[in-house]
C-alpha positions in Angstrom: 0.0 0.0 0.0 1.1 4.0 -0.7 0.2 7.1 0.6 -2.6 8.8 -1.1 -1.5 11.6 -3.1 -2.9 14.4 -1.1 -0.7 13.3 1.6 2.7 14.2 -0.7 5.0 16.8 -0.3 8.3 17.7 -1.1 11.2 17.8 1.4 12.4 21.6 1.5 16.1 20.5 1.6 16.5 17.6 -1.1 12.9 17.9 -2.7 12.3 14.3 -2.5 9.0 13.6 -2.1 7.6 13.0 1.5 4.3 12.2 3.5 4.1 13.8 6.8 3.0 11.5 9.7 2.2 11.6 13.3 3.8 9.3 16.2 1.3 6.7 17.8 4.0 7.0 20.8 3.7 10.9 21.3 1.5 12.4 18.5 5.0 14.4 17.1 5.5 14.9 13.4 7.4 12.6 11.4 8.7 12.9 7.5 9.0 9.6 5.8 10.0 8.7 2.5 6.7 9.0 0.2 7.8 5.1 -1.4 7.3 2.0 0.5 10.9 -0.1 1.3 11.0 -3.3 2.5 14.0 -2.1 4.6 12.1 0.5 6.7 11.9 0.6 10.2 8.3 2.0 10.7 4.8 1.4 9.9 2.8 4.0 8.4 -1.3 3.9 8.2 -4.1 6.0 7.1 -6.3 6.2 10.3 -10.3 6.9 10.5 -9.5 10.6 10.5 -7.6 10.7 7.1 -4.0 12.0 9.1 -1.2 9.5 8.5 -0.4 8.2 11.7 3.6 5.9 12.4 5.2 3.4 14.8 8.0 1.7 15.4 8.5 -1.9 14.0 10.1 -3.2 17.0 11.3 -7.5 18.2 7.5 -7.1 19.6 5.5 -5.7 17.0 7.4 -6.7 13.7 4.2 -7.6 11.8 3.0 -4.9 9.0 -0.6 -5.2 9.4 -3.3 -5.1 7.1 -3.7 -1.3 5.5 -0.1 -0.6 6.9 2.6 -0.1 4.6 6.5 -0.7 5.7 8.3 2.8 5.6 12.0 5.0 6.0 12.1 7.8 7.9 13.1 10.9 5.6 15.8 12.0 8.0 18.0 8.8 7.4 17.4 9.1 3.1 17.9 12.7 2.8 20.7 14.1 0.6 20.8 17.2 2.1 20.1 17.1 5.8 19.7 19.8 8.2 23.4 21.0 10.2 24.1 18.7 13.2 22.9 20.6 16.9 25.7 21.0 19.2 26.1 18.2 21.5 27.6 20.2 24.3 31.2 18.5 24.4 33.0 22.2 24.6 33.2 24.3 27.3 30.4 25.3 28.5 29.6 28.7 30.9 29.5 28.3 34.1 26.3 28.9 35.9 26.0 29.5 40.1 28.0 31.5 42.1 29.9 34.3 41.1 33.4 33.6 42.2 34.5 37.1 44.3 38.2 37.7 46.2 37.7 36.1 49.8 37.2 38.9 52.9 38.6 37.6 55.7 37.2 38.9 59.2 39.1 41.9 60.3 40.1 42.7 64.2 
């Protein structure tokens, strides 16, 4: 099974085409590639509403069930992906209490 067509885009970056789907885990949005791969590691369905909804294919669930289709996430396919977030390895500013010259107690 495919996407309907309404449901594809373009990605912004590589201009492949795309579906936009939500997470069954936490309702987030999730690109996938538009094409069905037998090496994908999600399962995307058309739910009651008409939204795309995704979930994992995980050692519990790995069965693709009827009106599913097997699917990539776009952000492991695309050629041009967005630049890599910091992961906080440098130096970092300190936060706290501002270091000030000790006063010692005076007689």
């Amino acid at each position: 099974m495919k996407p309907a067509r309404h449901h594809i885009t373009t990605c912004r970056r590589c201009h492949a085409p795309i579906c936009w789907a939500l997470t069954t885990a936490n309702g987030k949005r999730q690109p996938l590639d538009a094409e069905p791969t037998a090496e994908g590691n999600v399962a995307a369905m058309q739910g009651p509403d008409g939204l795309l909804y995704v979930r994992s294919v995980t050692v519990a669930r790995p069965e693709i069930r009827p009106g599913e289709w097997q699917a990539m996430p776009h952000h492991a396919t695309c050629s041009s992906p967005p630049p890599r977030r910091s992961s906080g390895t440098g130096q970092r500013q300190r936060s706290g209490v501002r270091p000030v010259p000790w006063q010692g107690r005076q007689p």
